[in-house]
DSSP file (Angstrom, degrees, kcal/mol; ACC not computed):
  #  RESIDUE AA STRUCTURE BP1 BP2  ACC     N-H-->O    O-->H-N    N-H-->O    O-->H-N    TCO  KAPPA ALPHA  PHI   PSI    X-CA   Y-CA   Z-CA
    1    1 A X              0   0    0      0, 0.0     2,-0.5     0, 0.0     0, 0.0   0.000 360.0 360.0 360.0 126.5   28.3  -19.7   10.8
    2    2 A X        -     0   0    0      0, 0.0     2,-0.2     0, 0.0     0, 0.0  -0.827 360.0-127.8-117.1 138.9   29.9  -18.2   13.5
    3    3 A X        -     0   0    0     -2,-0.5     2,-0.1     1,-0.1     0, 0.0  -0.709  19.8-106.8 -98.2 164.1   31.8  -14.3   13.5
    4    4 A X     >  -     0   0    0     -2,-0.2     4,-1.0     4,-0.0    -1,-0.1   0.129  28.4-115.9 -72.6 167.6   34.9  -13.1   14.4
    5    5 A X  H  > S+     0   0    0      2,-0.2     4,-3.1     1,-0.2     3,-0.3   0.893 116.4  48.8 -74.0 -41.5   35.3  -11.0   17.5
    6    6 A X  H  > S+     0   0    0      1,-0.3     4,-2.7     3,-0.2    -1,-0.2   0.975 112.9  52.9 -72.0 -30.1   36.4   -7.7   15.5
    7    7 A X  H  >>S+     0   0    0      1,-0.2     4,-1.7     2,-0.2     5,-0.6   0.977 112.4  39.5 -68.8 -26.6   33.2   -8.2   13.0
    8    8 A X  H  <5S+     0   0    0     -4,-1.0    -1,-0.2    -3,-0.3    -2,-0.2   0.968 114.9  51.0 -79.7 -43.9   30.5   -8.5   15.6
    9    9 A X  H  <5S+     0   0    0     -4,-3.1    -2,-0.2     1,-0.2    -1,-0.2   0.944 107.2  65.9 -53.1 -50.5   32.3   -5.5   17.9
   10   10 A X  H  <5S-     0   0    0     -4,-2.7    -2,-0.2    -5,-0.2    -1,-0.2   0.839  94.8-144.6 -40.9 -66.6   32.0   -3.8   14.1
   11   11 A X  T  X5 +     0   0    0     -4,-1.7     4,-3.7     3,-0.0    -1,-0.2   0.370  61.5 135.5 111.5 -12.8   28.2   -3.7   14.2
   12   12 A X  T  4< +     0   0    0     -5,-0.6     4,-0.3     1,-0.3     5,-0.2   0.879  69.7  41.0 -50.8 -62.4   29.3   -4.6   10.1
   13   13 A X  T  > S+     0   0    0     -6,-0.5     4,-1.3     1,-0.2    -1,-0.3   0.713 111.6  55.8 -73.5 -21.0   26.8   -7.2    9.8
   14   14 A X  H  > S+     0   0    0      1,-0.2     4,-1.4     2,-0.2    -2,-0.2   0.826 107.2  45.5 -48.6 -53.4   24.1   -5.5   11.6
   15   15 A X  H  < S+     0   0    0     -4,-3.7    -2,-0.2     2,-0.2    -1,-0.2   0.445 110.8  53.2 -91.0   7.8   23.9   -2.6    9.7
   16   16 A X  H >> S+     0   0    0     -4,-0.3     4,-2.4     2,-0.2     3,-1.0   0.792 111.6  46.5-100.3 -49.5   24.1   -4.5    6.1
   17   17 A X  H 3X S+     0   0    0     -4,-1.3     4,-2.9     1,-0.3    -2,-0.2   0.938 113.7  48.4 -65.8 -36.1   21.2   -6.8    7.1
   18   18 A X  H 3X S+     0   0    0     -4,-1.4     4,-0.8     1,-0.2    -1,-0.3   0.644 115.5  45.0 -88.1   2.2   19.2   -3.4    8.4
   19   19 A X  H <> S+     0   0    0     -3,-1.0     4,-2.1     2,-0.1    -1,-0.2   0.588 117.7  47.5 -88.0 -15.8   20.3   -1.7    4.7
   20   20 A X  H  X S+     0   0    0     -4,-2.4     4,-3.2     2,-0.2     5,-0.3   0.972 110.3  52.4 -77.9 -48.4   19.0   -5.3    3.3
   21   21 A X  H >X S+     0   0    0     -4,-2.9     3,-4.1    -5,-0.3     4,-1.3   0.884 112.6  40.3 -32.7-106.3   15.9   -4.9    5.3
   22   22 A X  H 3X S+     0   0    0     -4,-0.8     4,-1.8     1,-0.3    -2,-0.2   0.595 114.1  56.2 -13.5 -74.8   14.9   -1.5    4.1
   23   23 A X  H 3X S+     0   0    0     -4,-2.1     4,-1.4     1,-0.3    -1,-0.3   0.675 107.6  44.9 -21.2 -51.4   15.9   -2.3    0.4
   24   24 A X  H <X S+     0   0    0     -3,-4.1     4,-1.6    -4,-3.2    -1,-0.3   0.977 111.4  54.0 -83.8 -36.2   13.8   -5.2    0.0
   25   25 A X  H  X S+     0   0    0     -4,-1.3     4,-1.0    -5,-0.3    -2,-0.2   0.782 108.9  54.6 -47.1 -27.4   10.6   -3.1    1.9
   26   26 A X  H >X S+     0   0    0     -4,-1.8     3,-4.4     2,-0.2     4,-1.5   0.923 111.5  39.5 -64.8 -78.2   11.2   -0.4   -0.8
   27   27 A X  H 3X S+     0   0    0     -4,-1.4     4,-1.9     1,-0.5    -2,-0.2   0.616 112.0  59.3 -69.5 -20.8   10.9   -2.7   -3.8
   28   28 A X  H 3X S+     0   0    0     -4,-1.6     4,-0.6    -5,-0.2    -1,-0.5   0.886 110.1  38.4 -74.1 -45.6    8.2   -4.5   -2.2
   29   29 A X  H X< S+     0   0    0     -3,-4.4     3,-1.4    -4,-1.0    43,-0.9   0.952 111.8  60.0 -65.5 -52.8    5.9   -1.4   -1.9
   30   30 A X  H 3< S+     0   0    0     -4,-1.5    42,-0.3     1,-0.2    -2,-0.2   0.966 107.3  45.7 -26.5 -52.8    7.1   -0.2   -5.5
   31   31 A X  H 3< S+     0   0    0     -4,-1.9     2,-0.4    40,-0.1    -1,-0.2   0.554  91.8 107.2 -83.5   3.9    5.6   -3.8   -7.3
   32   32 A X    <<  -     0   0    0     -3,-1.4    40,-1.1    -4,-0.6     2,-0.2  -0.923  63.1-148.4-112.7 129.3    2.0   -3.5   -5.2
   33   33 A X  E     -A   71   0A   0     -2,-0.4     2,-0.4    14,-0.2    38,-0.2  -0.486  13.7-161.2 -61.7 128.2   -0.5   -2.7   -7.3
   34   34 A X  E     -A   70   0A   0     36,-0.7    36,-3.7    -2,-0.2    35,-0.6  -0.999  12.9-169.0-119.2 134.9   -3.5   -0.5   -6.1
   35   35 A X  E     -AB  68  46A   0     11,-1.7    11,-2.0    -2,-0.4     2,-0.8  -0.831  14.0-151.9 -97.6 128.9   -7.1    0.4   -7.2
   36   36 A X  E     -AB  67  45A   0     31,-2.4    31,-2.7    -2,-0.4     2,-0.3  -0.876  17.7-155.7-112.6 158.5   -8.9    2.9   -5.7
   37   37 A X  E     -AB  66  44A   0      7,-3.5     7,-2.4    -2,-0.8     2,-0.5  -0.938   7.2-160.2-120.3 126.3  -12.5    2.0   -5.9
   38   38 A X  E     +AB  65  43A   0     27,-1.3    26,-3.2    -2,-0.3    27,-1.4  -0.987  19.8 175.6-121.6 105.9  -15.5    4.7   -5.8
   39   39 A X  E     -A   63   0A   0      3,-4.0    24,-0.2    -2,-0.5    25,-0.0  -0.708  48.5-105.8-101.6 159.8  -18.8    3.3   -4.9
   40   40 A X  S    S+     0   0    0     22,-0.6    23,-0.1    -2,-0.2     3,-0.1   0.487 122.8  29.9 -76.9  -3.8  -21.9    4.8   -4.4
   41   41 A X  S    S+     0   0    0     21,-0.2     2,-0.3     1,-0.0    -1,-0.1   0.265 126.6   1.9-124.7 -17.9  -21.6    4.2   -0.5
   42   42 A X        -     0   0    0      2,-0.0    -3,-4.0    66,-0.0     2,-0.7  -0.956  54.1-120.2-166.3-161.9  -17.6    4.3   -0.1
   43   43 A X  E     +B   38   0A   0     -2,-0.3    64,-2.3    64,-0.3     2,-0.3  -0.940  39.8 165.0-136.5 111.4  -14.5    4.7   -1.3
   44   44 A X  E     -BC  37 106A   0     -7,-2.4    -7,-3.5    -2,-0.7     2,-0.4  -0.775  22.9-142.4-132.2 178.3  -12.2    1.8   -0.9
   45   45 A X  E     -BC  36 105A   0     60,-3.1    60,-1.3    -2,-0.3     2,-0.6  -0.980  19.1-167.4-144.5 134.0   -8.6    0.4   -2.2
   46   46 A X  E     -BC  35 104A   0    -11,-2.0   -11,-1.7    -2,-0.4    58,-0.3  -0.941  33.6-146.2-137.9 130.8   -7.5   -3.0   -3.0
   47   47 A X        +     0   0    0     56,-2.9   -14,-0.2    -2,-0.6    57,-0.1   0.501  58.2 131.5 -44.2 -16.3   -4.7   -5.0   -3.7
   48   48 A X        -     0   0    0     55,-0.3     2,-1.5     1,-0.2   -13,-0.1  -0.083  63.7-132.1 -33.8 129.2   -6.6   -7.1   -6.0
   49   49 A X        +     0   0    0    -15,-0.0     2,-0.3    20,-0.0    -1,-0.2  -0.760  42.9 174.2 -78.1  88.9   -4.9   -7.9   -9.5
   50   50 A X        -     0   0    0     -2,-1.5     3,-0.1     1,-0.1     0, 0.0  -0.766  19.2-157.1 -75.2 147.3   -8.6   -6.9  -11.3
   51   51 A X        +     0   0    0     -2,-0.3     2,-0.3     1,-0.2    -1,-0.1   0.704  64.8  24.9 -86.8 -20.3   -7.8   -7.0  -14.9
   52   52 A X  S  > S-     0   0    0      1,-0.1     4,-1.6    -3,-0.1     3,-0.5  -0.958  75.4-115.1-140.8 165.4  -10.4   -4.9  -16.0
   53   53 A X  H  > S+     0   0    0     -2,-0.3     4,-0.6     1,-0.2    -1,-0.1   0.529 113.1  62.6 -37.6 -23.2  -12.8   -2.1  -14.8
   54   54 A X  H  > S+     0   0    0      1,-0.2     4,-1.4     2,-0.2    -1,-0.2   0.697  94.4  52.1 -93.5 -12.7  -15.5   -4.8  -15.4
   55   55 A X  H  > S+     0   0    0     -3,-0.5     4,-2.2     1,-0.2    -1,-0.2   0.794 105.6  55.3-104.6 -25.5  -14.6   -7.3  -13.1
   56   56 A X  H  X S+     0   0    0     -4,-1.6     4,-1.0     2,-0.2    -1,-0.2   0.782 105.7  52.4 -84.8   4.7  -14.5   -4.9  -10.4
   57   57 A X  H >< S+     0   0    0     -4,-0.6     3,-0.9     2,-0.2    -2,-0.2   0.910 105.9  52.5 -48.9 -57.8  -18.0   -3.8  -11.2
   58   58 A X  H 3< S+     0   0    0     -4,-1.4    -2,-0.2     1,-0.3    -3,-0.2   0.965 114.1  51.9 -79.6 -70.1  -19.0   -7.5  -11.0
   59   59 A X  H 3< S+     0   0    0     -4,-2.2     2,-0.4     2,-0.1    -1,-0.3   0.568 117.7  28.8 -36.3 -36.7  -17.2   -7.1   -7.5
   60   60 A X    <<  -     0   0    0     -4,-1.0     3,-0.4    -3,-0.9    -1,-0.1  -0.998  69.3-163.1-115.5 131.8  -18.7   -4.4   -6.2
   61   61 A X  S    S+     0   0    0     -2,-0.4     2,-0.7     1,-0.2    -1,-0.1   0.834  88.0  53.2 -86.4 -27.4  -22.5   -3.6   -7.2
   62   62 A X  S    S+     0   0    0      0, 0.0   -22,-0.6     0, 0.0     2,-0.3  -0.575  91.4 152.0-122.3  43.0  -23.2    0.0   -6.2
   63   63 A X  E     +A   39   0A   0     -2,-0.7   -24,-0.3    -3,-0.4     3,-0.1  -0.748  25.4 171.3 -85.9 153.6  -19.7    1.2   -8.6
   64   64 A X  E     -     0   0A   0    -26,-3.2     2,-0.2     1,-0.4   -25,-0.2   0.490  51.1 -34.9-140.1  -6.6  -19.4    3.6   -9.8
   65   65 A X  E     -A   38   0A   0    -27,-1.4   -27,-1.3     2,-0.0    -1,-0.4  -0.831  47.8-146.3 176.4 164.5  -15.7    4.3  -11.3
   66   66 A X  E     -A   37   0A   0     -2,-0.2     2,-0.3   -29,-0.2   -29,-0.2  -0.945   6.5-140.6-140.0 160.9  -11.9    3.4  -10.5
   67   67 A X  E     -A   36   0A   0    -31,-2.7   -31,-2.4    -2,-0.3     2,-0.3  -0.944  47.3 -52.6-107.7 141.5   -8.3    4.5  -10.7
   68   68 A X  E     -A   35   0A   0      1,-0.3   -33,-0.2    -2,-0.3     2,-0.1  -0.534  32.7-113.7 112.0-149.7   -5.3    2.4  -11.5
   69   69 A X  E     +     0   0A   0    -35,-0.6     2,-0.4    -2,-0.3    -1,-0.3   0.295  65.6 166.7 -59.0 126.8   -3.9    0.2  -10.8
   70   70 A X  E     -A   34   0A   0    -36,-3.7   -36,-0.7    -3,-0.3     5,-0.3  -0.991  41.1 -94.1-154.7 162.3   -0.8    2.2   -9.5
   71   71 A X  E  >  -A   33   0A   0     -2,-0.4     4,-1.9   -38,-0.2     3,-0.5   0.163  49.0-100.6 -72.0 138.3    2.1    2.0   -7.7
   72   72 A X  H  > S+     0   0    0    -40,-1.1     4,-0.5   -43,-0.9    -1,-0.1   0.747 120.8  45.5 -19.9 -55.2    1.9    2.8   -3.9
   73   73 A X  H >> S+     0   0    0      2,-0.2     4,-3.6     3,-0.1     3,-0.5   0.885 108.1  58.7 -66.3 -37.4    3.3    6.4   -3.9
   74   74 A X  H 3> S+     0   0    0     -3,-0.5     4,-2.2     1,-0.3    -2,-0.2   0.987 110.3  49.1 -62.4 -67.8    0.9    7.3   -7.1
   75   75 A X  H 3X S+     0   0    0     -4,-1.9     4,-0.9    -5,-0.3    -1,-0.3   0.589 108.9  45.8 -27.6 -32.1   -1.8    6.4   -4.7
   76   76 A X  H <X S+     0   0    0     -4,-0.5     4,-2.9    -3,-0.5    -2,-0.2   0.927 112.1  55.8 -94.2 -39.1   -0.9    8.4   -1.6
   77   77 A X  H  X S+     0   0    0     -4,-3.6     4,-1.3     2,-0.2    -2,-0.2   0.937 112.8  34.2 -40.7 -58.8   -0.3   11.3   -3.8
   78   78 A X  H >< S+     0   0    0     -4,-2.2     3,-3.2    -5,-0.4     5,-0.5   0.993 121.4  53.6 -61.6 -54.8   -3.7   11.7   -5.6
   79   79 A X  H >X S+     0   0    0     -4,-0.9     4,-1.0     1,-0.2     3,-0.6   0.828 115.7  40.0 -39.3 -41.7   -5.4   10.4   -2.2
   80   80 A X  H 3< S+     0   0    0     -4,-2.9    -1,-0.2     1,-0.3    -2,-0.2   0.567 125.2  36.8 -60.7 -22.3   -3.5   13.1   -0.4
   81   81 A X  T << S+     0   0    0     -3,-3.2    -1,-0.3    -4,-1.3    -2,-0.2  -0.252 121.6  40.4-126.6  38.3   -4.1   15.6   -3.1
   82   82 A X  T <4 S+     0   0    0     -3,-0.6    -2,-0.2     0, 0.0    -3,-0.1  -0.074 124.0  35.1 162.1 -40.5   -7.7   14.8   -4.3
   83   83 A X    ><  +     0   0    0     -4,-1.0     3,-0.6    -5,-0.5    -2,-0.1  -0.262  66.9 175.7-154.5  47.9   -9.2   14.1   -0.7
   84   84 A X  T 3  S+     0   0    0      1,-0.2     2,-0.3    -4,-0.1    -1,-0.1   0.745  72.5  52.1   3.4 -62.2   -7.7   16.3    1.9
   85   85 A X  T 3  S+     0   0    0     25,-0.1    25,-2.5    24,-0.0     2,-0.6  -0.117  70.2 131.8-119.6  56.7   -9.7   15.3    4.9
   86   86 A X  B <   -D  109   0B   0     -3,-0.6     2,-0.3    -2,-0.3    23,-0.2  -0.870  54.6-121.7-106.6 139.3   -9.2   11.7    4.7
   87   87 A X  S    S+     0   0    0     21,-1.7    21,-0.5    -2,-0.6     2,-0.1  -0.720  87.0  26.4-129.3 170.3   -8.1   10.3    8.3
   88   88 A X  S    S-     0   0    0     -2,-0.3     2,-0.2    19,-0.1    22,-0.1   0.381 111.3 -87.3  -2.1-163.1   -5.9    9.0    8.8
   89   89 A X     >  -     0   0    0     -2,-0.1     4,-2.7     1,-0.1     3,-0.5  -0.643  32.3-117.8 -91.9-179.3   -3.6   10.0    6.3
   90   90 A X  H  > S+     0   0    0     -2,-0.2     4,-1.3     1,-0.2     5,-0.1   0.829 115.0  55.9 -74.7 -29.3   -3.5    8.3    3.1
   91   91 A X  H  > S+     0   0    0      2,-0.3     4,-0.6     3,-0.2    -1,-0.2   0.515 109.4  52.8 -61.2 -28.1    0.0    7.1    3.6
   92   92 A X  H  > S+     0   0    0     -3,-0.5     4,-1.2     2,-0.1    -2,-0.2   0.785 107.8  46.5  27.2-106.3   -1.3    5.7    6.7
   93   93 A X  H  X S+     0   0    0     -4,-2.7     4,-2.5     2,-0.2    -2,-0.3   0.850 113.0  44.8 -62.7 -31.9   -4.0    3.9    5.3
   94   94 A X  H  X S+     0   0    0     -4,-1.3     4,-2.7     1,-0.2     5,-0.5   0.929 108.4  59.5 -76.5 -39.8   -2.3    2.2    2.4
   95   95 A X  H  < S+     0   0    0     -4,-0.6     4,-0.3     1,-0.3    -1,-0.2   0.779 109.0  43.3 -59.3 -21.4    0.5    1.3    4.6
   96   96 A X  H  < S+     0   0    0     -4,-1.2     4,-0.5     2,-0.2    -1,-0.3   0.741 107.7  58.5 -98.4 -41.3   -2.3   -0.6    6.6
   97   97 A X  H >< S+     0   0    0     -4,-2.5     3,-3.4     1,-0.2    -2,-0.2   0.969 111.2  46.9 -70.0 -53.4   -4.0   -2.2    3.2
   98   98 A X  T 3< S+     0   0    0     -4,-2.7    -1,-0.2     1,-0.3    -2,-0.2   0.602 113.0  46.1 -83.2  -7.1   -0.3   -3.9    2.4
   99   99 A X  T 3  S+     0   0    0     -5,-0.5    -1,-0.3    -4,-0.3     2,-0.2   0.275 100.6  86.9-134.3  30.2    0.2   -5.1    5.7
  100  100 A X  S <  S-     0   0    0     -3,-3.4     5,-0.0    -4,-0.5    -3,-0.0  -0.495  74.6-128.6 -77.1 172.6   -3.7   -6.8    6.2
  101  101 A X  S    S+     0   0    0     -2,-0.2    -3,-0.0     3,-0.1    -1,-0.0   0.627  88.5  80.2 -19.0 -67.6   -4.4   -9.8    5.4
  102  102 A X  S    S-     0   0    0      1,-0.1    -2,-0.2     2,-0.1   -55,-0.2  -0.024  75.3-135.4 -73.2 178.7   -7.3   -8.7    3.5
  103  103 A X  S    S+     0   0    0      1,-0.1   -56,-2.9   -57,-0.1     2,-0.4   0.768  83.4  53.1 -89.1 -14.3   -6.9   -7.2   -0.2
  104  104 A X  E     -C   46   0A   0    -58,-0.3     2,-0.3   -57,-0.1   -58,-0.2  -0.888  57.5-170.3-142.0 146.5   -9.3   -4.2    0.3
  105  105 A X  E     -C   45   0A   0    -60,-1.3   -60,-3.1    -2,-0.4     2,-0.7  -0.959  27.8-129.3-147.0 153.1   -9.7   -1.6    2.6
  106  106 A X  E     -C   44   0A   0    -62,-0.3   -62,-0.2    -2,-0.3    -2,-0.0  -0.930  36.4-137.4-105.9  99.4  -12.8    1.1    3.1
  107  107 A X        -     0   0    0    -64,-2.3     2,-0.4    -2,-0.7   -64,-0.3  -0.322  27.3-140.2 -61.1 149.7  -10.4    4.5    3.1
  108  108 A X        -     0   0    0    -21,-0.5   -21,-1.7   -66,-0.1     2,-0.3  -0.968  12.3-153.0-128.1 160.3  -12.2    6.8    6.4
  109  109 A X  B     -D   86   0B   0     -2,-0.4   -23,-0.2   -23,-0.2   -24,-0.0  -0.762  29.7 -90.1-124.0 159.0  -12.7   10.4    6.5
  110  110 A X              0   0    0    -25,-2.5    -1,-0.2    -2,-0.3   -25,-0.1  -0.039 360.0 360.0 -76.6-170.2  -12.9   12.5    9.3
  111  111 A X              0   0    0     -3,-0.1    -1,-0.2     0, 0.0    -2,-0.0   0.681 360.0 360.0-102.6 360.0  -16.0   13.1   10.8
């Protein structure tokens, strides 16, 4: 599909695809789920769908309790507000577990 001259000089279709862009990134961060994970040797967060408390026990051996599953922002908040002198920030760091690979990430704290 080829544009017209006046739509491309517009910039029209540019800026719809970079509002389309945005839009879908939101809605994509909303629907992923996070656990933040407390072990007796760290503190991690994962994308995992666990269903239960028990099966990330069975996942981790040294647990010792979890939060969630909740929605990205609900996560940066408590992290942010709960654990101060985590370094990066927490917003940071989640932003880096949804766009590994892996499902889980080991949150760090400064030294």
């Amino acid at each position: 599909m080829k544009l017209c001259t006046s739509c491309r000089k517009s910039g029209y279709f540019k800026r719809l695809y970079t509002l389309l862009a945005e839009c879908l990134t939101s809605h994509r961060n909303r629907l992923v789920r996070i656990h933040i994970i407390y072990t007796r040797t760290v503190m991690l967060v994962s994308r995992h769908p666990f269903q239960s408390w028990k099966e990330i026990q069975n996942q981790y051996p040294d647990y010792m309790t979890s939060l969630g599953p909740w929605d990205k922002d609900t996560v940066i908040e408590y992290l942010a507000d709960e654990h101060p002198e985590l370094f990066p920030h927490p917003r940071d760091q989640i932003d880096a577990l949804i766009a590994d690979a892996q499902v889980a990430r080991v949150l760090t704290f400064t030294v």
